[in-house]
C-alpha positions as MATLAB code, in Angstrom:
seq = 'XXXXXXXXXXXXXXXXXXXXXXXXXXXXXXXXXXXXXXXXXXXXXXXXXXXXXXXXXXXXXXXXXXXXXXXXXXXXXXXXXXXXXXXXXXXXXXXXXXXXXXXXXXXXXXXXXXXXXXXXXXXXXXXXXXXXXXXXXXXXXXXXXXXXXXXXXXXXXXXXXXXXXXXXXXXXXXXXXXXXXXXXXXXXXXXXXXXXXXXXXXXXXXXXXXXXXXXXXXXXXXXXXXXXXXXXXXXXXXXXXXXXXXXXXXXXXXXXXXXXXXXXXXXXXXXXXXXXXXXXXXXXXXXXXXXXXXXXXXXXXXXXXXXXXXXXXXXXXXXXXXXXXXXXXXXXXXXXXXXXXXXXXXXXXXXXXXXXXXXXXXXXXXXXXXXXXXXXXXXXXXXXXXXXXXXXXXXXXXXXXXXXXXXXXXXXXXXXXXXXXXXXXXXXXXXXXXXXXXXXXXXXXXXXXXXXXXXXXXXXXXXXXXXXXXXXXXXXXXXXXXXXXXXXXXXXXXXXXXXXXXXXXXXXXXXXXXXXXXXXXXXXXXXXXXXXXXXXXXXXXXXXXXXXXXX';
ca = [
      41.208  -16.227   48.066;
      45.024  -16.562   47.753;
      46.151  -18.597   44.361;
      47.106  -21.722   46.296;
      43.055  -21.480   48.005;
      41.650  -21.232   44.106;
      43.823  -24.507   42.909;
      42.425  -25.995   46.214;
      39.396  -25.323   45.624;
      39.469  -26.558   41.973;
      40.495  -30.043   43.284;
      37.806  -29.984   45.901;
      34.848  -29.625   42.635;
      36.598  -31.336   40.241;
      39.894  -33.540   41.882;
      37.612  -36.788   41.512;
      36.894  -36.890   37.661;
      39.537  -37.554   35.534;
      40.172  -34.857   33.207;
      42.585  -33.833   30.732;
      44.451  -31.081   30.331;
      43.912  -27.954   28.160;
      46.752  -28.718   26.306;
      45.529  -32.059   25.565;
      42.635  -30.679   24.100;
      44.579  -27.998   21.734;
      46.427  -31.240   20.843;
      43.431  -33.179   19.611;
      41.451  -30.646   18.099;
      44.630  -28.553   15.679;
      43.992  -25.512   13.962;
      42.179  -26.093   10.513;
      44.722  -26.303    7.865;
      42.431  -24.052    4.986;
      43.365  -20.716    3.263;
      43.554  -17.495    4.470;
      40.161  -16.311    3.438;
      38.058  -19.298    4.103;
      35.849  -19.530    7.027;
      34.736  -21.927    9.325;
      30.187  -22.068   10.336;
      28.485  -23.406   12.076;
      24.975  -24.418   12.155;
      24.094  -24.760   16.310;
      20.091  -25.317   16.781;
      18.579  -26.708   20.041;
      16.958  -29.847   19.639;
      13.014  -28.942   20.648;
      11.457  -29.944   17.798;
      10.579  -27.569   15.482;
      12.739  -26.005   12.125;
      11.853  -22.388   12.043;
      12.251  -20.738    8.893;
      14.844  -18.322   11.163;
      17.059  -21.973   10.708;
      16.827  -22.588    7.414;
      17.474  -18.570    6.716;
      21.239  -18.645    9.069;
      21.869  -22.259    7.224;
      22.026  -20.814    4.391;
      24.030  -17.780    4.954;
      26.558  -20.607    6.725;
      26.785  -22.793    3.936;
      27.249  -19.953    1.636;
      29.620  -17.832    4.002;
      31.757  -21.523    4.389;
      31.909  -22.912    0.504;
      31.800  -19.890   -1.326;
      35.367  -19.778    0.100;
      36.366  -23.167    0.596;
      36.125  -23.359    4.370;
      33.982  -25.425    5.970;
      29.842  -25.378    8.056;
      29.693  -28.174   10.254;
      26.027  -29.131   12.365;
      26.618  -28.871   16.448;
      23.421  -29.542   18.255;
      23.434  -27.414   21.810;
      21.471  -29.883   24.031;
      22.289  -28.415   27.505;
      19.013  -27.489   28.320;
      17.415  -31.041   28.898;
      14.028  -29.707   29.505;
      13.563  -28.451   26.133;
      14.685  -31.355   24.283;
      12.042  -33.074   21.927;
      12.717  -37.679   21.105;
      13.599  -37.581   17.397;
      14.113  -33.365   17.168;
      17.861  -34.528   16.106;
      16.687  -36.486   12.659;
      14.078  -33.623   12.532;
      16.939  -30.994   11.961;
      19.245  -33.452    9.772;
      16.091  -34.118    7.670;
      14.360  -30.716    7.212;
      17.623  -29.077    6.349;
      18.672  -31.890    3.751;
      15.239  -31.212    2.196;
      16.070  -27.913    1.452;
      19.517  -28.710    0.505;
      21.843  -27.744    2.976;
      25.210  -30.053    2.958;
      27.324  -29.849    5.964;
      31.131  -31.340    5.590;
      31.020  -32.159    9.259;
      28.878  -32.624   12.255;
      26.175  -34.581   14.367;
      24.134  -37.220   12.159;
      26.534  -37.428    9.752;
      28.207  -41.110   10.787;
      31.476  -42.244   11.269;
      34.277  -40.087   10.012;
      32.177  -37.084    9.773;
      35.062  -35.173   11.307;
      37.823  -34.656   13.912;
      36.577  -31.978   15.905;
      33.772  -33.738   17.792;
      31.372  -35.508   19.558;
      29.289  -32.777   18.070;
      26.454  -33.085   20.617;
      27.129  -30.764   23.417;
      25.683  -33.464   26.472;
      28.857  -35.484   24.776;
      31.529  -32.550   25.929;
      31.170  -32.614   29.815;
      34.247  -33.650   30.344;
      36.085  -30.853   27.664;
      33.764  -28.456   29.157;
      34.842  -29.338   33.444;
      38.214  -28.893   32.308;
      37.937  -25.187   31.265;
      35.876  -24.615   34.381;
      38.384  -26.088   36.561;
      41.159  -23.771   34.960;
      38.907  -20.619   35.430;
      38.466  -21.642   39.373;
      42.175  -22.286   39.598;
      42.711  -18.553   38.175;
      40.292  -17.241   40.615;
      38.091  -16.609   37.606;
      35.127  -18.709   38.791;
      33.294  -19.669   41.899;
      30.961  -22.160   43.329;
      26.985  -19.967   44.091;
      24.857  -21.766   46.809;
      21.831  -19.460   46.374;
      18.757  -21.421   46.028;
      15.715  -20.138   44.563;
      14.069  -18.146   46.862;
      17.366  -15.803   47.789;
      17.734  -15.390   44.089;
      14.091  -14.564   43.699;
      14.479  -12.012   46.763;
      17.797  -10.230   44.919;
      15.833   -9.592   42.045;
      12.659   -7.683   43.882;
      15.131   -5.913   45.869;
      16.767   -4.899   42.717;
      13.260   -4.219   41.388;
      12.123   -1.710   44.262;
      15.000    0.238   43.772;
      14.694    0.338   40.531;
      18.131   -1.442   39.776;
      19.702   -3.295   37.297;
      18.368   -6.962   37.757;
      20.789   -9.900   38.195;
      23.855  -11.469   40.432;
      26.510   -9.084   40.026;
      28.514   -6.102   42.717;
      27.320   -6.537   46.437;
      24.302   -8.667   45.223;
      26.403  -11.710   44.250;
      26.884  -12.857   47.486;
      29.003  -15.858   47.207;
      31.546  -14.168   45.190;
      33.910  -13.222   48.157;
      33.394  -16.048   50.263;
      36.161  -17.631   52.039;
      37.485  -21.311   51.583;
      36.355  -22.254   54.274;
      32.562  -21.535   53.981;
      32.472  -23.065   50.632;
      33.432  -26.447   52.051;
      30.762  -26.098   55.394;
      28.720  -25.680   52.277;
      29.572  -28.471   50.299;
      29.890  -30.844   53.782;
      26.369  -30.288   54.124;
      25.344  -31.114   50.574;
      24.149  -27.859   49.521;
      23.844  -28.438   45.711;
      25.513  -25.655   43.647;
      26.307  -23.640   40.201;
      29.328  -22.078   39.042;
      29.458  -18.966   38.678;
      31.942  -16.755   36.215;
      33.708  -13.839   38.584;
      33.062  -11.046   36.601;
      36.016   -8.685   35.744;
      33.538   -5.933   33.646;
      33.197   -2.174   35.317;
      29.467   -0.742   35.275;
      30.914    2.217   34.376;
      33.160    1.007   30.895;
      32.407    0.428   27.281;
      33.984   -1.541   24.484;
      33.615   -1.363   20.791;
      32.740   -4.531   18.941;
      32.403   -4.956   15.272;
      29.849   -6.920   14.133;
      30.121   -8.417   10.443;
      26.761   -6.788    9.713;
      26.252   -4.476   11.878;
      29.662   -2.560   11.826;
      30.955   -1.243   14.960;
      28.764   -1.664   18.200;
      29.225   -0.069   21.676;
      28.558   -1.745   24.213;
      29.008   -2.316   28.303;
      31.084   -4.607   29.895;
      29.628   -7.360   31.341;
      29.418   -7.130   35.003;
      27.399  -10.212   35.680;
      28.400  -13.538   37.432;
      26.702  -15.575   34.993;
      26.507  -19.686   35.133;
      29.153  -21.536   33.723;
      27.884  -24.873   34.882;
      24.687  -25.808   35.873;
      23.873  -27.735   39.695;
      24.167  -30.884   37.642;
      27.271  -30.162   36.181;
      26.093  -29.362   32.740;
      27.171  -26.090   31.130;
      25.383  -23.216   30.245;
      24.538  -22.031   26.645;
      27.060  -19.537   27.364;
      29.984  -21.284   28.165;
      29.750  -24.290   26.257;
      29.364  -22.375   22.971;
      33.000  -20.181   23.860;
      34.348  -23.920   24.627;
      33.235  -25.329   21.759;
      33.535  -22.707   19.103;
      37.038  -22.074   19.860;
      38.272  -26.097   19.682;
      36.001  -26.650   16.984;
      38.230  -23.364   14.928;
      34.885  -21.600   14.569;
      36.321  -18.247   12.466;
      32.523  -17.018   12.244;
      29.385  -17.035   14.396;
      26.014  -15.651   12.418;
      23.077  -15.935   15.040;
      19.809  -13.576   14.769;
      20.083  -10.391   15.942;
      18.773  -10.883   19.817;
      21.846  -12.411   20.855;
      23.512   -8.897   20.165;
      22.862   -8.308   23.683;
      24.984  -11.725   25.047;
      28.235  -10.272   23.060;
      29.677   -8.937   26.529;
      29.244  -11.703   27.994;
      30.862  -13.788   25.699;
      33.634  -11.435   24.929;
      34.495  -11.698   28.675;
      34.211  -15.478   28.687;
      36.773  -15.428   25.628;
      39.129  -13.326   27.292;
      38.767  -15.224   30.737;
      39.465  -18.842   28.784;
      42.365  -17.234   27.196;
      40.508  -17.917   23.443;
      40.805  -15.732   20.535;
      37.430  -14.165   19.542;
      35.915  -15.790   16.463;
      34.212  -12.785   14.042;
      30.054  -12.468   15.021;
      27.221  -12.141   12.468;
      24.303  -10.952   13.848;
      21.434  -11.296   11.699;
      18.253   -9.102   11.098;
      14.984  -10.169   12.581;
      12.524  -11.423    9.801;
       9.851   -9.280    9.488;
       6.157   -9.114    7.506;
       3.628   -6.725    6.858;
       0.747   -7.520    9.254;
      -2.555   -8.057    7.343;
      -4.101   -6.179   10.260;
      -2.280   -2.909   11.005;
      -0.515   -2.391    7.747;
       2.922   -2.042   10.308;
       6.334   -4.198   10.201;
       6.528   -7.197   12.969;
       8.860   -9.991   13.875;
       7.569  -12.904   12.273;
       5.951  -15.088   15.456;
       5.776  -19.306   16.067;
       2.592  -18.828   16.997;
       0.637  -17.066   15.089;
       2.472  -17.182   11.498;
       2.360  -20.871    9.586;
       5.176  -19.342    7.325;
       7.438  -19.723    9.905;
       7.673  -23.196   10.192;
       9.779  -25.362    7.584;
       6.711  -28.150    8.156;
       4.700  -25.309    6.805;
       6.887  -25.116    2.980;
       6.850  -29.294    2.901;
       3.428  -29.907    3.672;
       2.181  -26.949    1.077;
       4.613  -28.510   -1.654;
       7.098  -25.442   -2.223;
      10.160  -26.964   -4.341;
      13.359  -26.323   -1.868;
      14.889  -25.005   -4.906;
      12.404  -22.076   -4.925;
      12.158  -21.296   -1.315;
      16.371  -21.113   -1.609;
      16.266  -19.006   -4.246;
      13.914  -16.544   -2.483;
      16.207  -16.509    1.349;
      18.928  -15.677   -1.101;
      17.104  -12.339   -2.124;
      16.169  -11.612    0.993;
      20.193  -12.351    2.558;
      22.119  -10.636   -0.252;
      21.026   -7.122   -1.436;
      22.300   -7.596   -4.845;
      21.560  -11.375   -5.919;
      18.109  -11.133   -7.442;
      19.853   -8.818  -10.291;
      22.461  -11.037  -10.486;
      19.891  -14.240  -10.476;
      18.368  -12.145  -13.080;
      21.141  -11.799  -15.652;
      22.120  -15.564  -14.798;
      18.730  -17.583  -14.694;
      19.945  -20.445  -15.107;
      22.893  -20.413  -12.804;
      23.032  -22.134   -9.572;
      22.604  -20.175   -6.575;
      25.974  -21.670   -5.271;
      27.411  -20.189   -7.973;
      27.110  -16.406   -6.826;
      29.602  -15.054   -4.819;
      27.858  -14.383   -1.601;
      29.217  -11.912    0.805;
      28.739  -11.085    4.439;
      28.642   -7.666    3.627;
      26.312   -7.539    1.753;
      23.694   -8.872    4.291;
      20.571   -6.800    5.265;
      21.168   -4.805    8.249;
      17.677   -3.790    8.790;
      14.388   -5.846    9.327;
      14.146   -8.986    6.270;
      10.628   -7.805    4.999;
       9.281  -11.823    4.302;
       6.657  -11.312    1.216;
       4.350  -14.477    0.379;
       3.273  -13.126   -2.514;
       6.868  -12.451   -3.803;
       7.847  -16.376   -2.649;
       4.983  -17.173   -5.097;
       5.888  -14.981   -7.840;
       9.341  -16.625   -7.542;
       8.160  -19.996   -7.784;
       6.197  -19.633  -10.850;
       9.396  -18.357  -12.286;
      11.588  -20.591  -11.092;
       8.937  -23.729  -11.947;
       8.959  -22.621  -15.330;
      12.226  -23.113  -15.673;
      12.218  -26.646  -15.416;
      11.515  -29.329  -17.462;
       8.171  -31.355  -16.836;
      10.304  -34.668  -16.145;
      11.855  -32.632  -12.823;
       8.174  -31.366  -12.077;
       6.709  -34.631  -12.361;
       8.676  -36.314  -10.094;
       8.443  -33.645   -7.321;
       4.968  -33.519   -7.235;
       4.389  -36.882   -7.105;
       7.076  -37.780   -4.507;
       4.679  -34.742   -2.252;
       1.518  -36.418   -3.634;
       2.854  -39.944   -2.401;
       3.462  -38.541    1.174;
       0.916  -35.948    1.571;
      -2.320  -36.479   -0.544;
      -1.840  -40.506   -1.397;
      -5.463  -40.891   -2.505;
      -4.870  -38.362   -5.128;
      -1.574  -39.853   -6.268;
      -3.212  -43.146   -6.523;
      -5.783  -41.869   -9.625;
      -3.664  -39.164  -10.830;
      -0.034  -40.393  -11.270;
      -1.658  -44.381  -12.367;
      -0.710  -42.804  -16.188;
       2.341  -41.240  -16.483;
       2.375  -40.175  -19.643;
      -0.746  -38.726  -19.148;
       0.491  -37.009  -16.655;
       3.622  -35.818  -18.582;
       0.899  -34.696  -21.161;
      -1.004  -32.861  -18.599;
       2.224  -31.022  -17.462;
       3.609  -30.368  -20.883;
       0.597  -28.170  -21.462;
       0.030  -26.675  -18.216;
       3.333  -25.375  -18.433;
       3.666  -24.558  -21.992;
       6.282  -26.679  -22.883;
       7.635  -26.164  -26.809;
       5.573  -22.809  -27.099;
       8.019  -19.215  -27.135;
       6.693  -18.020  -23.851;
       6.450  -20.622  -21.017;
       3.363  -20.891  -19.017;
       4.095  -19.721  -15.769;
       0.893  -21.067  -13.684;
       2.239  -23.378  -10.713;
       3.121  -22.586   -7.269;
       3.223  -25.353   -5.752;
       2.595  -29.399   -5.316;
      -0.481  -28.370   -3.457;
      -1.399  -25.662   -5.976;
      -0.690  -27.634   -8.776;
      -2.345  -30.977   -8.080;
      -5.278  -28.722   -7.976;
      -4.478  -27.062  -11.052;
      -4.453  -30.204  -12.781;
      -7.179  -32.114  -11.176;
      -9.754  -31.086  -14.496;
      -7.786  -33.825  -16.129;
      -8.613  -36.678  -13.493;
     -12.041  -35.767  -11.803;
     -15.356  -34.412  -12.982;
     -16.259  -30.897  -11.981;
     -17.803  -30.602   -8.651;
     -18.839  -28.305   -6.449;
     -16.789  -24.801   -6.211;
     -16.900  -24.816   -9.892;
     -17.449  -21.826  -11.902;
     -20.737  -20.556  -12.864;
     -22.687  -20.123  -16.424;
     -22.720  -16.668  -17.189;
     -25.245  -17.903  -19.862;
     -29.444  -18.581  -18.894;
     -29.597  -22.362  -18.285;
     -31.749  -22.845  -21.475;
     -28.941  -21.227  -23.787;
     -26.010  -24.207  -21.839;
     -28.087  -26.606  -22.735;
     -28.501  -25.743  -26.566;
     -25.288  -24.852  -27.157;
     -23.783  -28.382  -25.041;
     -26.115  -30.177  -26.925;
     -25.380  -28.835  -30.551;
     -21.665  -29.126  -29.583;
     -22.149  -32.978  -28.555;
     -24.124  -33.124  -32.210;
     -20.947  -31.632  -33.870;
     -18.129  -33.269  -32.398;
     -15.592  -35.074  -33.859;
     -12.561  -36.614  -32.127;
     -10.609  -36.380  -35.172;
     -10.890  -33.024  -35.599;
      -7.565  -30.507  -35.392;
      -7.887  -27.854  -33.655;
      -8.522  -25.666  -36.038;
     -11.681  -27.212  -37.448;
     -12.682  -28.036  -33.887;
     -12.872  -23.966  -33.318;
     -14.562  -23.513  -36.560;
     -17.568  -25.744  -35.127;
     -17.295  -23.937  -31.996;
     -18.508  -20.649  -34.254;
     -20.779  -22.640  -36.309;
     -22.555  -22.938  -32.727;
     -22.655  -19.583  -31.585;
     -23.878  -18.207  -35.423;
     -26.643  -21.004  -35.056;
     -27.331  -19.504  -30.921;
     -27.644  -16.417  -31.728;
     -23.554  -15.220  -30.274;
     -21.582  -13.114  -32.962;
     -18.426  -14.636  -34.701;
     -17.165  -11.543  -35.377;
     -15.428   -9.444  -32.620;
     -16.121   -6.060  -34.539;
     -19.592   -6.331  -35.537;
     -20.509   -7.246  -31.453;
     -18.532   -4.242  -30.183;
     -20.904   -2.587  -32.949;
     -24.391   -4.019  -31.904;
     -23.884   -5.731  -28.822;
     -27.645   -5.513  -27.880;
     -28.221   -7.665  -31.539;
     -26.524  -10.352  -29.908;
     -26.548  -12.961  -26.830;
     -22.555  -12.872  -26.720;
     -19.783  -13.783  -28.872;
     -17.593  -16.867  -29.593;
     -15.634  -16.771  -26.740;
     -18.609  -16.996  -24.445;
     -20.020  -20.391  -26.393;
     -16.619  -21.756  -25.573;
     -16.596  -20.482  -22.063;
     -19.927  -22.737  -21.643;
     -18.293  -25.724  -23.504;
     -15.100  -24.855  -20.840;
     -16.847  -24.573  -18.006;
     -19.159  -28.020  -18.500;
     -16.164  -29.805  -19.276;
     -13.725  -28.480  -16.582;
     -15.395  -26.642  -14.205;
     -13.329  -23.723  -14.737;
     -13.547  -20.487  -16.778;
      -9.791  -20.163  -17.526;
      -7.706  -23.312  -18.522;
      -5.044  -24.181  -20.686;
      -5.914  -24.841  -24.043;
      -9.145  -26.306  -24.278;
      -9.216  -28.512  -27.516;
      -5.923  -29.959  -25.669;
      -7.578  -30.976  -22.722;
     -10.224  -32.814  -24.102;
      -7.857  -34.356  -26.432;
      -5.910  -35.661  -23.050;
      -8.850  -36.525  -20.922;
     -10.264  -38.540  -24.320;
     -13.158  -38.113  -26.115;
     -15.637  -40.667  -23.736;
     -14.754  -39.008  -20.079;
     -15.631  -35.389  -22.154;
     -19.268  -36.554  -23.363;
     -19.928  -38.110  -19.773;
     -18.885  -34.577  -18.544;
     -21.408  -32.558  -20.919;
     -24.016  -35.168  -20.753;
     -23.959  -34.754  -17.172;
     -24.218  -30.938  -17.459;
     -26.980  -31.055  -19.788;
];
């Protein structure tokens, strides 16, 4: 079509809405006045209702990437695809990524004055985006497609049986050269339609593109017509991200490491717009051992709970810990910096795109774990108390009701499970979860799951009954052990480590077995924090109903 035909035909799809002009647009969204090194994120997740732990991993490189240099990571939600939207996914996204403390500066859900650059809810741009798509059809850049299903669905077998690239492009996109004319017969009659981006790419050409990751990439042109805008008018993932990343002054795009393959695309659709090409991040696919073949595979939805953010809440994982541990995993050298800096803030290394890992993100449970008993140890019980019992209160309110009724016997409880005032801290909690059931000895009498009497039932009861006889509650601790030997000399155990190891067939056990029994009656467990504490915090009458109950 001649150039007067295109600006016709730009009029004809788009004369009766009332749009602005491009430079209306570069007028109301300005260049972001920041410094020379500081970038601009973004955070751009589809509302369907469910946080991924792939989110929460490319929110934090954003945030980090933005403020580390003063720039700035705003939240854009891309809701173009109205069949995959989820009621309430919005707050859901706001919500789970506040949990884990991510701050944007700017963005959807953030109120009034949250920032220039928006509405920042993509089914809020139509207008921004027709006025683009008008400009490409005036160039002669884009094109109204009337295929309906069926011809589309007879392209691709074609392509198919001769083995052929699949897709709309060459002598296959069959609307591309159509006259004037034709298009309006076809819009007289009411034919609905898409538009279509006319390709410029040559199946035969290459480009280099350098990724901030993954260096420098070749890779083919794009010789697709893809879909700008959709048969209701509403655009396409492609477009409206290269619309609004370029008036929003994104400098930086990290995405996961399938959308590699959309780069020619959207290099095309930046050229075509006339928009400078913001820098792309793409990210490495998290990966974990699989139990069952011992191999490396992309962590799934489906069949891995780790993957969902619901999964770290309802569990009880501190945000602070689960931060700490994506920040291993997205900068190669922070765990030896975290290391000669414990008690730093993790905003306070200097995180660098460089530095990310290139190849597969190995995600290790057991090293999450190992990080949060760390990084729980760390803290003081006043910061531990009130984050398990703000989990407690929303996720196991019948056991908050009975165990956080006393709080300073809770503080108590704390203090010793996690060795507060000794030289080593105790480093025993994962979790809320975890720990709730860590500390449950203190509130409930042992039931079933306990651990068992290594000792012959006649032997529990002697030595629970001669410790019941013994007892004081005024006893110190140290006097309260010496009783505990008194017990096993009068049983028949050995008080002295040496002379067992000598003759162990002289004796029925040693000390420490006695006060295993006297453990396990009392707690239900073999291993526990200190036991002459415990009893001291559960108090002397809940102990004796405990032993008596044994016995």
């Amino acid at each position: 079509m001649t150039e007067n035909e295109n600006i016709e035909l730009a009029e004809l799809l788009f004369g009766e809405e009332e749009l602005k002009t491009r430079e209306e647009y570069e007028e109301m969204y300005p260049y972001r006045k920041l410094g020379n090194k500081s970038e601009v994120t973004r955070l751009a997740p589809s509302p369907t209702g469910f946080m991924h732990l792939g989110n929460l991993y490319s929110a934090l490189a954003d945030e980090r990437i933005a403020h580390t240099k003063e720039g700035v990571f705003f939240l854009r939600i891309e809701d173009t695809d109205a069949k995959r939207k989820v009621e309430g996914a919005v707050e859901l996204v706001i919500d789970s990524l506040k949990y884990f403390g991510i701050e944007f500066d700017e963005g959807e859900g953030l109120g009034q004055g949250s920032g220039i650059y928006g509405p920042y809810t993509q089914s809020e741009r139509k207008e921004i985006y027709h006025t683009f798509a008008k400009e490409l059809v005036e160039k002669g850049l884009a094109y109204p497609c009337f295929c309906e299903e069926d011809e589309l669905e007879a392209i691709r077998k074609e392509q198919e049986e001769k083995k052929e690239l699949t897709g709309y492009y060459g002598r296959y996109a069959v609307w591309r050269e159509k006259s004037l004319d034709e298009i309006k017969e076809a819009i007289s009659m009411g034919k609905p339609y898409v538009l279509r981006l006319r390709s410029q790419g040559s199946p035969d050409k290459e480009f280099t593109f350098k990724d901030e990751i993954k260096g420098e990439v070749n890779l083919p042109e794009n010789i697709h017509d893809v879909v700008i805008l959709k048969k209701d008018g509403i655009p396409t993932y492609h477009f409206a991200h290269a619309v609004d990343d370029h008036l929003m002054r994104t400098t930086l795009v990290l995405r996961g490491g399938e959308w590699l393959a959309s780069v020619p695309t959207h290099v095309e659709l930046f050229n075509a717009l006339g928009f400078k090409l913001p820098k792309y991040a793409h990210t490495a696919h998290m990966m974990k051992i699989d139990p069952e073949t011992g191999g490396k595979r992309k962590l799934s939805k489906r069949s891995d709970p780790e993957m969902s953010l619901s999964f770290y809440r309802e569990e009880g994982y501190h945000p602070h810990c689960i931060k700490i541990y994506l920040m291993t995993l997205l900068n190669s050298n922070f765990e030896e910096w975290h290391r000669n800096n414990p008690e730093a803030l993790p905003e306070e290394f200097p995180f660098s795109v460089k530095k990310m890992n290139n190849s597969g993100a190995l995600f290790d449970m057991d090293k999450l774990e190992s990080i949060c008993k760390d990084e729980l140890s760390m803290l003081d019980e006043g910061a531990v108390y009130e984050f398990i019992e703000n989990w407690a209160k929303e996720f196991a309110p019948e056991k908050h009701a009975v165990y956080f009724a006393d709080k300073e016997k809770m503080l108590s409880v704390l203090r010793l499970c996690m060795g507060v005032g000794q030289k080593r801290r105790r480093k025993d909690l994962i979790n809320a979860k975890q720990a709730l059931e860590f500390v449950s000895i203190f509130f409930e009498s042992p039931g079933d799951g306990e651990d068992e009497f290594k000792q012959t039932p006649e032997d529990v009861k002697a030595i629970l009954e001669d410790y019941l006889s013994r007892f004081d509650y005024e006893d110190d601790n140290q006097v309260w052990f010496e009783k505990i030997k008194e017990i096993a000399q009068n049983n028949g155990f050995a008080t002295d480590r040496k002379v067992y190891k000598e003759n162990p067939g002289n004796f029925k056990g040693e000390t420490s077995d006695v006060a295993e029994v006297v453990r396990i009656a009392i707690t239900g467990r073999a291993n526990t924090p200190d036991l002459w504490s415990i009893i001291h915090i559960i108090g002397e009458e809940e102990m004796k109903e405990r032993l008596s109950a044994k016995i």
